[in-house]
N, C-alpha and C positions, 0 to 999 in steps of 0.2 A: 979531328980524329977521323980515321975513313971507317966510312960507312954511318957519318953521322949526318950528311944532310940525308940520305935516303929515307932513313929512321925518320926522320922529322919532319921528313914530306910525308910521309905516310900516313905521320901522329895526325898532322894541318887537315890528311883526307878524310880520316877517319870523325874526325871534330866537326868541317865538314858535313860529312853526311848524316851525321846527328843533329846537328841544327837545321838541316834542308830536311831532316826527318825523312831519310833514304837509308835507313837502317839494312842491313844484308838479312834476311829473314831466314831465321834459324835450317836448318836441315831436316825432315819429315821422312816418316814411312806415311807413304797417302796407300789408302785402304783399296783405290783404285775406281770409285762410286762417290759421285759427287753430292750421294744422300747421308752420307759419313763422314766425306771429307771436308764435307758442309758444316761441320761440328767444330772444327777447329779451327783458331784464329789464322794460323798458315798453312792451310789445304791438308792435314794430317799428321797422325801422332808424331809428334816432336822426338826429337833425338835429341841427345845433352842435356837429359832431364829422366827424372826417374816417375815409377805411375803403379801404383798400386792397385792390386787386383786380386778379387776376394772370390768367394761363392754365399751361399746361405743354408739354414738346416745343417744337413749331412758335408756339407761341400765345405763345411768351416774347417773340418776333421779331418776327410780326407784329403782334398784338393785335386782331385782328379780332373776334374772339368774346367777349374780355374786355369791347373798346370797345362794341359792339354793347349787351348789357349794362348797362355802365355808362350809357350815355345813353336806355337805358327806365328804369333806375331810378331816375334824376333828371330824367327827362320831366317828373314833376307838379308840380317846380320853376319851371319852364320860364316856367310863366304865373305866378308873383312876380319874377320878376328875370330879369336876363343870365347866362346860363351862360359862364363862359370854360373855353375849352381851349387847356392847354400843353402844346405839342410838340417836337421836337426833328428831326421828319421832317414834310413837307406831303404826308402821304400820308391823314389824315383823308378817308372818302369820305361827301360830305352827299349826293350821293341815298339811297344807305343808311340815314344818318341821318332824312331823310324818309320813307321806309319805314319803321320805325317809329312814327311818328309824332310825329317831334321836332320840335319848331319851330326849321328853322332862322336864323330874322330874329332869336332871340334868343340864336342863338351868336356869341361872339369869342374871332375863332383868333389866337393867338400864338405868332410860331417865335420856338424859345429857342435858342441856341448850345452850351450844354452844362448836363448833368443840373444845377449848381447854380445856374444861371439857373432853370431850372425850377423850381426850389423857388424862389425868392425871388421870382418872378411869382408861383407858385401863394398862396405867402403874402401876395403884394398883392394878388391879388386876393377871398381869401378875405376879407378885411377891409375890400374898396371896398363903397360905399354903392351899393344897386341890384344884387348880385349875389348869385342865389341859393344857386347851386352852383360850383364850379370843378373843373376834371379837368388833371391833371400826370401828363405819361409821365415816369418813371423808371424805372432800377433799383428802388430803397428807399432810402429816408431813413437817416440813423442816427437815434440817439435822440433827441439835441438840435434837431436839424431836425423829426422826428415833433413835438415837446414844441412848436415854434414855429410850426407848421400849427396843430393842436388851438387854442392862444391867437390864432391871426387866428381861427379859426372861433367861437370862442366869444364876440370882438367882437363882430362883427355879428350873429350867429346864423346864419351860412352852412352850407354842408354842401360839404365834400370830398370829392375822389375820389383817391387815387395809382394810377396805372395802370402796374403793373409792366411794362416791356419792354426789353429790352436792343437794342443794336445787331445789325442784319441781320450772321448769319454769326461775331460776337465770341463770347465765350466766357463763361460764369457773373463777374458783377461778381467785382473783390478778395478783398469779404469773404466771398464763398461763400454755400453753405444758411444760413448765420447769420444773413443781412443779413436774411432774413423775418424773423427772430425779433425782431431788434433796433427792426426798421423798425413789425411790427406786433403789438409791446407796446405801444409809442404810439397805435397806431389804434383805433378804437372796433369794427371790425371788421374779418376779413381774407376772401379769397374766393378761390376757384381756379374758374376756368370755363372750360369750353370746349362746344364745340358737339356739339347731338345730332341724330339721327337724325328729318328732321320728317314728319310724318303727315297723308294730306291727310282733312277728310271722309269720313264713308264713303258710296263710290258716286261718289265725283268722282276725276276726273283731276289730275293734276301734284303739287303741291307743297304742305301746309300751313303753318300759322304757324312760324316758324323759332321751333330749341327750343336749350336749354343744357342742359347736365351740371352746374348749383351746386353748390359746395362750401362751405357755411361753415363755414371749418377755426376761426375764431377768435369770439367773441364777448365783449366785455366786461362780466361780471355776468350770462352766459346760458351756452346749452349751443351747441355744432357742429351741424349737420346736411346732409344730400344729399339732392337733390329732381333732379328732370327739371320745367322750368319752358318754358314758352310766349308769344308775344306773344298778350295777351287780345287780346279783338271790341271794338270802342267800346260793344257793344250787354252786353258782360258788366259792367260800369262802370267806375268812375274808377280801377283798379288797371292796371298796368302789365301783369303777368303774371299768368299762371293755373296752378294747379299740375297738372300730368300725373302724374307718381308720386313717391312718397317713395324712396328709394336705403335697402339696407340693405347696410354694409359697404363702401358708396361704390362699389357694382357700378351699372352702367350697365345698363338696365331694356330687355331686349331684344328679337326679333320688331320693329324697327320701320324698315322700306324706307331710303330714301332720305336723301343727308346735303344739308343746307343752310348756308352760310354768309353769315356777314349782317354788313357791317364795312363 
């Protein structure tokens, strides 16, 4: 049949470099700082793989700070495909989203009626052709749903987001503090963020780049860490954030004015 030895030279290389354990290592957004991309098994967050990302207190509610966040860190997406975002509230704020510098002509918004519409949009769309990234507010998945995200991602090669938030004023989901554990053992990584204290120039007036408190509680085949992270300059390059300081003990790094939030 033609085009059957190629195929099968292919299969021989592929087989191959699994047994010389020369595997081709996966595709990464590297954070651009090798005190972060020191955290992951291949020099930065993975792509073709989904990673859940929360807040704490007030930030379980709103999400402002998580989302904030979440949509610089898939900014560099942005220019290969359509970003979709699923919601459950139209309270998404795109000048915000402009302020960081996200392109908004390549977001589509979708209201979903309840958390498990969410997942089954996030999962369509994590598998539609043309999409780079996708973001789903939830609580947390369980496992079988986790297990069903990761497989649309690894379709296409997309890259997920679960964006933990619970309903304004409701109370901790069903399944409690557990539902993290369950929801991200499936995820490629998990994050706790909320907002920090931002800093202007020194010698200027008002406000600097809005800053976060990260938490990477989870990594797959890496370690945790806490940083105080920033929106870079364009003029610093193509990386998203810039690292302010490393966290020891997950203490919030202090002496610094003024709070910003960016959502």
């Amino acid at each position: 049949m033609p085009g059957a030895k190629p195929a099968l030279s292919a299969l021989r290389a592929q087989i191959a470099a699994l047994e010389a354990g020369t595997r081709t290592p996966p595709p990464v957004l590297p954070f651009g700082d090798p005190r972060l991309d020191g955290c992951f098994p291949a020099g930065g967050l993975q792509r073709g793989g989904w990673h859940e990302v929360g807040g704490s207190g007030l930030e379980e509610e709103t999400g402002a700070a998580p989302a904030a966040f979440a949509a610089l860190l898939l900014r560099p997406l942005a220019a290969k495909g359509a970003v979709v975002w699923v919601m459950r509230r139209d309270d998404l704020h795109a000048p915000g989203l402009m302020g960081l510098g996200f392109p908004v002509e390549r977001l589509i918004q979708v209201r979903a009626r309840d958390e498990a519409e969410v997942l089954s949009v996030l999962e369509d769309a994590l598998a539609t052709v043309g999409v780079a990234a996708a973001i789903g507010e939830a609580e947390a998945p369980d496992l079988k749903a986790g297990r069903r995200l990761q497989l649309a991602c690894e379709r296409r090669g997309s890259t997920g987001v679960l964006l933990r938030r619970r309903p304004y004023g409701g109370p901790a989901g069903p399944r409690g503090s557990n539902s993290r554990e369950v929801s991200g053992s499936a995820a490629q990584t998990r994050w706790r963020i909320a907002a920090a204290p931002s800093q202007p120039p020194p010698g200027e007036p008002g406000l600097g780049p809005p800053r976060w408190r990260v938490e990477l509680e989870r990594c797959r085949g890496g370690r945790p860490g806490a940083w105080i992270l920033e929106q870079a300059e364009a003029a610093d390059g193509p990386h998203p954030f810039r690292l302010v300081s490393q966290l020891a003990d997950h203490d919030v790094a202090a002496g610094e004015p003024e709070l910003r939030l960016v959502g």
